[in-house]
PALOKOL-741380 format. One line per 2 residues: number of its first residue (from 1); for each residue y, x, z of C-alpha. Coordinates in Angstrom, 1 decimal. Example, Ala and Ser with C-alpha at 12.3 -4.5 7.8 and 13.67 -1.06 7.14 Angstrom:
2
1) -4.5:12.3:7.8; -1.1:13.7:7.1 $
***
This chain:
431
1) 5.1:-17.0:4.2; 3.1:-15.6:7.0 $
3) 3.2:-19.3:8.6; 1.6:-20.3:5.3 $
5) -1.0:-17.4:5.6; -1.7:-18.0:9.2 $
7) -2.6:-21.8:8.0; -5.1:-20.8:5.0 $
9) -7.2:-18.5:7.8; -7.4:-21.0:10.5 $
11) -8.2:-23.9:8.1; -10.7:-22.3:5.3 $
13) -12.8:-25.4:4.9; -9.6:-27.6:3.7 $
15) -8.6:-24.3:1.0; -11.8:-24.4:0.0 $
17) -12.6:-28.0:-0.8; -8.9:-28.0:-2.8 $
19) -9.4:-24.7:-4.6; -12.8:-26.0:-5.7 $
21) -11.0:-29.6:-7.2; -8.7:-27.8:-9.0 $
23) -11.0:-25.9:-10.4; -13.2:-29.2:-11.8 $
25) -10.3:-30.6:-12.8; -8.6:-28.1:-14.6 $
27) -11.5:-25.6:-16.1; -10.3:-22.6:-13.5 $
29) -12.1:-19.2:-13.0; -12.0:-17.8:-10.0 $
31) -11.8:-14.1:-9.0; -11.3:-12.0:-5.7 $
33) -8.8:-10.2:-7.7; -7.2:-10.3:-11.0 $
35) -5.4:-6.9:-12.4; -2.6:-7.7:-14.9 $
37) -2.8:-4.8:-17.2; -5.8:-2.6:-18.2 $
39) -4.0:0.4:-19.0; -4.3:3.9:-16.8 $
41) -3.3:2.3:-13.6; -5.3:-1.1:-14.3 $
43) -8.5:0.4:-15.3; -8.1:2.8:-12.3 $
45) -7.9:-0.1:-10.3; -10.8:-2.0:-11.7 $
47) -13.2:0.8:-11.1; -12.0:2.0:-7.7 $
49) -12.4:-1.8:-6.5; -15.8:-1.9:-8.3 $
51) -18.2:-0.9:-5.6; -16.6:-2.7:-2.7 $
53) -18.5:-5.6:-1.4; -17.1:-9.0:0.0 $
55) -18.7:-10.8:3.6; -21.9:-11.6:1.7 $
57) -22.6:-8.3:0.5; -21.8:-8.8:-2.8 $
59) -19.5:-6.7:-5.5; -15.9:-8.6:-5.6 $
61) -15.2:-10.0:-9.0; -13.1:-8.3:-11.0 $
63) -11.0:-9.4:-14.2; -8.8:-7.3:-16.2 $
65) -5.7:-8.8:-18.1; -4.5:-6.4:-21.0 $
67) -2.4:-7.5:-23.8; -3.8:-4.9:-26.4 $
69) -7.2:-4.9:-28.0; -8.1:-2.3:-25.7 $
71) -12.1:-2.4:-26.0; -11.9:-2.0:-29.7 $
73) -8.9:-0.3:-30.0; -8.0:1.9:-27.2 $
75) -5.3:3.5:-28.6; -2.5:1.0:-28.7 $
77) -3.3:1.6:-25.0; -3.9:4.9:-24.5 $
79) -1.5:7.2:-26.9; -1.4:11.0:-27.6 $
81) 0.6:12.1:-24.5; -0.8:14.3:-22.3 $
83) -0.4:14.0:-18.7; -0.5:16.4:-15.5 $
85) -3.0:15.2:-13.3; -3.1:17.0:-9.6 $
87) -6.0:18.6:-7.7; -5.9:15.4:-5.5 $
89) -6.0:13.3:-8.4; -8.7:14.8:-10.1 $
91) -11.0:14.7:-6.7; -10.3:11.2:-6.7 $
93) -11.4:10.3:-10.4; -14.9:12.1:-8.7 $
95) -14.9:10.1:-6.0; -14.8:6.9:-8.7 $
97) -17.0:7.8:-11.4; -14.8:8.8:-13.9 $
99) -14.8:12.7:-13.9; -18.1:13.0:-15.1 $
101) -16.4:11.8:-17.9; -13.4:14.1:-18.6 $
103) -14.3:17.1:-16.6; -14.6:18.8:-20.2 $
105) -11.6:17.7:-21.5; -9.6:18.5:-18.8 $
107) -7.8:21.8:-18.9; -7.5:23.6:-15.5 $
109) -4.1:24.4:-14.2; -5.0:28.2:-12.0 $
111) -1.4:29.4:-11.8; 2.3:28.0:-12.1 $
113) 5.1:30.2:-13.9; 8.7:28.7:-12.4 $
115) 11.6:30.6:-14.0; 15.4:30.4:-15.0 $
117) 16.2:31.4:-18.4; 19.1:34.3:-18.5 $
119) 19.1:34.8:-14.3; 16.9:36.2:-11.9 $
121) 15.1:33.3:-10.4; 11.3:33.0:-10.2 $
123) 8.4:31.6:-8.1; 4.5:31.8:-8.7 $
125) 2.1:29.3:-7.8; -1.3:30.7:-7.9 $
127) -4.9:28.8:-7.1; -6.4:31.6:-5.8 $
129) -4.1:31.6:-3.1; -4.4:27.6:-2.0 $
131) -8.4:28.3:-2.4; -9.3:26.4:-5.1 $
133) -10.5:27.0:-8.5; -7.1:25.0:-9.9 $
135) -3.9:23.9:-8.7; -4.6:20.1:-11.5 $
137) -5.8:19.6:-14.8; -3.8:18.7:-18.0 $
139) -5.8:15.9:-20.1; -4.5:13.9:-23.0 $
141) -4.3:10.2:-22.3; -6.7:9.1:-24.5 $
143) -9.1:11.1:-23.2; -8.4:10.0:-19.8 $
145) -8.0:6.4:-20.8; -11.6:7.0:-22.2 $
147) -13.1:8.6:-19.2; -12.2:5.1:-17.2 $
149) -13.9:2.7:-19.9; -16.8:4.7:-20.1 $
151) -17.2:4.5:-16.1; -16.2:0.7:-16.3 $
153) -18.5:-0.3:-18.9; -21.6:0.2:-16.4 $
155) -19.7:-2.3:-14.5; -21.3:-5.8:-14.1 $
157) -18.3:-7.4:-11.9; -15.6:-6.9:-14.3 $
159) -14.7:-9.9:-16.8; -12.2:-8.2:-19.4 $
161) -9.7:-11.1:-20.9; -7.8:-9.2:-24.0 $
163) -6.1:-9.5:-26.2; -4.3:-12.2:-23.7 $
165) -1.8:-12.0:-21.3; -0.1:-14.0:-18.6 $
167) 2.1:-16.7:-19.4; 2.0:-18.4:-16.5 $
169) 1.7:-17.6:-12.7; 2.1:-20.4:-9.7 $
171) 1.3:-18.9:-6.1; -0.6:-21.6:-3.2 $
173) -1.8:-20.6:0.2; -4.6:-19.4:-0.3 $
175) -5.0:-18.2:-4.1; -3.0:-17.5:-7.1 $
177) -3.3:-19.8:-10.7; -2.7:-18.1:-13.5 $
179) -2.7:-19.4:-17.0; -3.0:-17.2:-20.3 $
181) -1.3:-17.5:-23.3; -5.0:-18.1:-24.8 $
183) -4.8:-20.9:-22.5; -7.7:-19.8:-20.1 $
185) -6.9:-20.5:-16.7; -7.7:-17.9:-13.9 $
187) -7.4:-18.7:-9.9; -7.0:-15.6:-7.1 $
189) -6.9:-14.6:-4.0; -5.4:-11.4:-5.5 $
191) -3.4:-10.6:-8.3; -2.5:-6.7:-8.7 $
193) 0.6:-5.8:-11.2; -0.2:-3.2:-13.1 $
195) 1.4:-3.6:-15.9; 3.9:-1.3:-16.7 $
197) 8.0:-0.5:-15.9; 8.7:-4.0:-17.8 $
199) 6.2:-6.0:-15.7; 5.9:-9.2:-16.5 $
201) 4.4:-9.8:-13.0; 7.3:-8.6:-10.9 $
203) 9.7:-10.8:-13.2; 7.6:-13.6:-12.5 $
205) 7.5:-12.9:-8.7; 11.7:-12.4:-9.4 $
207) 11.2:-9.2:-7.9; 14.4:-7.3:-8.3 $
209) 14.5:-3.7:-9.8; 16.9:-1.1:-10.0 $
211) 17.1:1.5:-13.1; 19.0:4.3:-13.5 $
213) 19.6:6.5:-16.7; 18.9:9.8:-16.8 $
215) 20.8:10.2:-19.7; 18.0:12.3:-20.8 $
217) 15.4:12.2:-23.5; 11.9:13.8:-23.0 $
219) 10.5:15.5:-26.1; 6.9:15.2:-26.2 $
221) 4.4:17.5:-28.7; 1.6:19.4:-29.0 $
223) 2.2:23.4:-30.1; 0.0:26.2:-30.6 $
225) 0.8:29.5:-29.6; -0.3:33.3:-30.6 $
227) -0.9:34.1:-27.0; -3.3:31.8:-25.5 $
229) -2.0:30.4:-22.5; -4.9:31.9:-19.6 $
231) -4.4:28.5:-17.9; -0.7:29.3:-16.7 $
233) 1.8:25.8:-16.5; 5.3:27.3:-17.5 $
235) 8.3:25.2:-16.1; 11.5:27.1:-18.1 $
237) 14.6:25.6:-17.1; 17.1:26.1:-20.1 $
239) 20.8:25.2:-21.0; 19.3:22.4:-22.8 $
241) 17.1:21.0:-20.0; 13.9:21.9:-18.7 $
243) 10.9:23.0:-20.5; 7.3:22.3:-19.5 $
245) 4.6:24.3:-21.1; 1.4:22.7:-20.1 $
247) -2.1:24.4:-21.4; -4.5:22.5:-23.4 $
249) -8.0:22.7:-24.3; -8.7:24.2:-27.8 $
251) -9.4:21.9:-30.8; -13.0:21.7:-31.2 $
253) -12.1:22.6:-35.0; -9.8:26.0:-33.6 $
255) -9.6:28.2:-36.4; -8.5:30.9:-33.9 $
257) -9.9:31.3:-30.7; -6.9:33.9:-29.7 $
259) -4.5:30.7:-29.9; -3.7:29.0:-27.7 $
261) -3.0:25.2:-27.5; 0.1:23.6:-25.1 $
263) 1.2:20.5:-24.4; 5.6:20.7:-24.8 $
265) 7.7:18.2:-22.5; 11.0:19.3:-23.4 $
267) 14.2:17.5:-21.7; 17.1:17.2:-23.6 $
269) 20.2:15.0:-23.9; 19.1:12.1:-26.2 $
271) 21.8:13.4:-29.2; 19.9:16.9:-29.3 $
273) 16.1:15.0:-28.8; 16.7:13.0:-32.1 $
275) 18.8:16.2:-33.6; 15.1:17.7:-33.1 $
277) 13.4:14.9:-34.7; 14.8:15.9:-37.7 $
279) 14.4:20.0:-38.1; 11.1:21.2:-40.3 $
281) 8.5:22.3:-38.4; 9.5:26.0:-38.8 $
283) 13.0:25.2:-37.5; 12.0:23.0:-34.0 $
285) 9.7:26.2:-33.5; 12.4:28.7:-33.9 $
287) 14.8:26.7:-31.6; 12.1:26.0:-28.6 $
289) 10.8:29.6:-28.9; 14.8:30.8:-28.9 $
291) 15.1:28.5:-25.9; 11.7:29.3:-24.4 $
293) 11.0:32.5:-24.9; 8.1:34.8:-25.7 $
295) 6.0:34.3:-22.9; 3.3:32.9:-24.9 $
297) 4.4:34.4:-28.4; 5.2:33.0:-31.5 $
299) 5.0:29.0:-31.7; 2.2:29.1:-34.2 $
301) 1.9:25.2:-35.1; 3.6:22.3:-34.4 $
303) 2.3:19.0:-33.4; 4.0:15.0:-33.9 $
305) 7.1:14.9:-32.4; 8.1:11.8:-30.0 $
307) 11.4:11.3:-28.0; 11.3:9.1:-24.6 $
309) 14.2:7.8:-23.2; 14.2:9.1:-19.2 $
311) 14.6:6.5:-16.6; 14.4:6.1:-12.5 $
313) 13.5:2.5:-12.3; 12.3:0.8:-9.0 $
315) 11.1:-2.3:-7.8; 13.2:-3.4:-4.2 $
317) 9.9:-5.0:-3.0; 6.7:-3.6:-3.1 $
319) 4.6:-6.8:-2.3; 4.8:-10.5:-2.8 $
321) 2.8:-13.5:-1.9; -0.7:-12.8:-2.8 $
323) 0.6:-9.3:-4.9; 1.6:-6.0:-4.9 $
325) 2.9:-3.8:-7.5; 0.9:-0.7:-8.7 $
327) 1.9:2.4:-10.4; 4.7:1.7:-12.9 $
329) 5.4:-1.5:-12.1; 6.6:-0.3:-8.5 $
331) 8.1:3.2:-9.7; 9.0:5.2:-13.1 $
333) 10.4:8.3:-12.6; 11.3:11.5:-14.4 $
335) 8.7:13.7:-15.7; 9.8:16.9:-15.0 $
337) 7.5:17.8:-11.6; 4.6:16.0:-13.5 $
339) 4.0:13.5:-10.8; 4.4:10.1:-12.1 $
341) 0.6:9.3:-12.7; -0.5:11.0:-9.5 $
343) 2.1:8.9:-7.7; 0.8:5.2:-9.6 $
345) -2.9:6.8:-8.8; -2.0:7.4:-4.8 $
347) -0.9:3.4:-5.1; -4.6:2.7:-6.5 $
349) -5.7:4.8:-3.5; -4.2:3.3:-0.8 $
351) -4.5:-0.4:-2.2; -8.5:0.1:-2.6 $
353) -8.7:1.2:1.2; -6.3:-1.6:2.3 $
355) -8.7:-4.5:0.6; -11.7:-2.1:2.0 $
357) -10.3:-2.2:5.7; -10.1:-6.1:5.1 $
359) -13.4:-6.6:4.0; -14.7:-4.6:6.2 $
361) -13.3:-7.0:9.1; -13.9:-10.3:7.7 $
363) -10.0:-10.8:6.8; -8.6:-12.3:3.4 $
365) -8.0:-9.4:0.8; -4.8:-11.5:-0.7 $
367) -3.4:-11.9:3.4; 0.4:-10.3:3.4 $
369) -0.1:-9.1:6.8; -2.4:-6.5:4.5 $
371) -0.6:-6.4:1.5; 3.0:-5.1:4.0 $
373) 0.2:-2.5:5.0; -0.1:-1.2:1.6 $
375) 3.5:-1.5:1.2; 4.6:0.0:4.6 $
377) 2.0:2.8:4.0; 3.1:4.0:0.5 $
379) 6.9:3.8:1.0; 7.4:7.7:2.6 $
381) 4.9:9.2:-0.6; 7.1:7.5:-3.2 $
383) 10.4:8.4:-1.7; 9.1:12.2:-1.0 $
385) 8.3:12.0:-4.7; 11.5:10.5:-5.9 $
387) 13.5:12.7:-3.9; 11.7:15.5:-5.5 $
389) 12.3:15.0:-8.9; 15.9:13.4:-8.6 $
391) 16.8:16.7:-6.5; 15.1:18.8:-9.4 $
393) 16.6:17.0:-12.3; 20.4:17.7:-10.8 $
395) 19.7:21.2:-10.0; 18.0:22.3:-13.1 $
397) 19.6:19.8:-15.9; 23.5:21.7:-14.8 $
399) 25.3:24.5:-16.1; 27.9:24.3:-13.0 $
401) 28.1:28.2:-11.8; 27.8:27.0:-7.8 $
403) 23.7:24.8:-8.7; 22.7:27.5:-11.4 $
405) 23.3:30.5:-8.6; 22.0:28.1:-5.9 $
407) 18.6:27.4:-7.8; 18.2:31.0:-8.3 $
409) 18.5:31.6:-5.1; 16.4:28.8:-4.2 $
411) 13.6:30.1:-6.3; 13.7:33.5:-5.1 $
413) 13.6:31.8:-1.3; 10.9:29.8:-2.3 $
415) 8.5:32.6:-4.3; 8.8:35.2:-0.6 $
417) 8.8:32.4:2.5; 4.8:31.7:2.3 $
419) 5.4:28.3:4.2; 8.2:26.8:1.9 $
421) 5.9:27.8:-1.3; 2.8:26.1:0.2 $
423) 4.6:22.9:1.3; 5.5:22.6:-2.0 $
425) 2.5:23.3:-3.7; 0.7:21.0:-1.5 $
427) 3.0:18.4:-2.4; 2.2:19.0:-5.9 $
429) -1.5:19.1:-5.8; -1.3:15.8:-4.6 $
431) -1.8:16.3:-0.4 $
***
């Protein structure tokens, strides 16, 4: 493969002359780089390649492959679930143009409540102390989905194709074919996988995953509570799995402005998620403030109730001829340190500077010697991250006397040894 690469750079004349036949002969468009998938990660990646420019000067084209009817319908894209974003993150959507855009929506995070219901373990995380105004931001999807379309849509090098997806993908030297079930037929020099935990991409590339079940379900809703929440996160670890109490921006029609408004992710085993699924309203709030407490008084209201299954799934390779994976399509993991969207946005990150630094020195964007940069370069962050949660999940998700005394005793280590909290909530905010 790199033999193959070294022979695209050293004859660019001969790639040329056959890229630009095929194209006559078989209706071809041509890209710098094609994105398969235009959800969170894929419009991400659209906008954060957007102002780069290629050896002439000029903004790289751009086209977005996304199976739903995502300019007219964003929500079969973008859903109700509301996602954790860290203080990294969020100076990163600045950086890109897309905070402007859901600054308002976006509910800051200032302090972090860790606790152990029944036992004496606790830690506070606290902005103040870090230096910042918030330690992240809690923003529905939608609204975050929004945010990116509104910054794309000023965009004049991205070419959307959807509804469509790809049916077909054939890899050369120097470019990648790709044909569409619509039967349009793209060419180029880089296609980016972002397309999900199932991607069709890395099955195409016969990129080999792992998956592991959790055997976990996360119960996802929206609650209001009588306290309002003064922008604390709440991470309650229960007999019946963790809870995560994430604070929310008021309804703009809030009859009370006393309430407050949270976001619930709520692990459970999958028998007592869909056991959930079927109590009144009255009764789910009774059981999660039994299991949560009253820390932000009486669960008030209760919002739609959705159960998803938990799984660690990863891809063995991170790159491919002419690819790379990106956000989910490299790594899913377990929601309960809310980092799987800061992780798939550090991807977008790193990608963006890789193709930058390539531009920048007159190399090929879609060479692998860059692409096993990107991969080389994001391998420690994901595992950190994966360790993280897999380490949290078996500590807090078991009754066994020995982990339940040894968490409590890690939390109490961790809330009075300054340099163990701040490692961690460095960590966590995305640094």
């Amino acid at each position: 493969m790199d033999k193959r690469e070294d022979n695209a750079e050293t004859n660019p004349e001969t790639a040329g002359s056959s890229s630009q036949t095929t194209a006559e002969e078989c209706n071809v468009t041509h890209f710098d780089v094609v994105i398969s998938g235009g959800g969170l990660s894929g419009a991400l990646m659209a906008l954060s390649l957007s102002a780069l420019l290629d050896h002439q000067q000029k903004p790289l084209s751009i086209a977005i492959i996304e199976a739903n009817p995502i300019l007219t319908d964003p929500s079969r894209s973008f859903d109700d679930r509301v996602l954790a974003l860290s203080h990294g993150s969020a100076e990163y959507l600045n950086s890109v143009g897309a905070w402007q855009h859901l600054e308002n929506y976006a509910e800051p995070i200032k302090n972090i409540h860790i606790s152990d219901r029944g036992f004496y373990g606790k830690a506070r995380l606290y902005a103040k102390q870090q230096q910042v105004d918030a330690l992240g931001y809690v923003a529905e999807m939608a609204v975050i989905g929004a945010s990116l379309l509104k910054a794309l849509a000023s965009k004049n090098n991205i070419t959307w194709f959807t509804p469509d997806s790809i049916e077909n993908v054939q890899w050369h030297t120097d470019k990648v074919d790709i044909t569409l079930t619509s039967g349009t037929n793209l060419a180029a020099k880089l296609l980016l996988a972002c397309d999900g935990a199932k991607s069709p991409c890395r099955k195409f590339a016969n990129i080999a995953s792992t998956s592991r079940d959790y055997q976990q379900s996360a119960l996802i809703a929206n609650v209001a509570t009588s306290h309002h929440h003064n922008n604390i996160a709440y991470e309650r670890f229960t007999d019946t799995g963790p809870i995560a109490m994430l604070p929310l921006s008021p309804m703009p029609n809030a009859s009370q402005q006393s309430e407050g408004r949270c976001s619930l992710v709520w692990t459970l085993t999958p028998a007592i998620a869909e056991q959930m699924l079927t109590l009144t309203d009255d009764e789910f709030a009774k059981q999660l403030a039994q299991s949560f407490g009253h820390w932000l008084g009486n669960i008030t209201h209760v919002g739609k109730r959705v159960v998803f299954p938990l799984k660690l799934v990863q891809a063995s390779e991170q790159v491919y001829h002419r690819m790379a994976l990106i956000g989910n399509a490299s790594h899913t993991i377990h929601p309960i340190a809310g980092q799987g969207f800061n992780l798939g946005l550090r991807d977008v990150a790193e990608m963006t500077e890789i193709v930058k630094n390539a531009l920048e020195n007159q190399q090929d964007i879609g060479a692998f010697a860059n692409l096993m940069r990107y991969g080389q370069a994001r391998q420690q962050d994901q595992k950190q991250v994966i360790t993280l949660t897999d380490s949290l999940v078996t500590l807090f998700s078991n009754q066994l006397p020995p982990l339940v005394a040894g968490r409590n005793i890690a939390l109490k280590v961790l809330n009075y040894v300054p340099a163990l909290k701040n490692a961690l909530v460095k960590k966590t905010m995305g640094y």
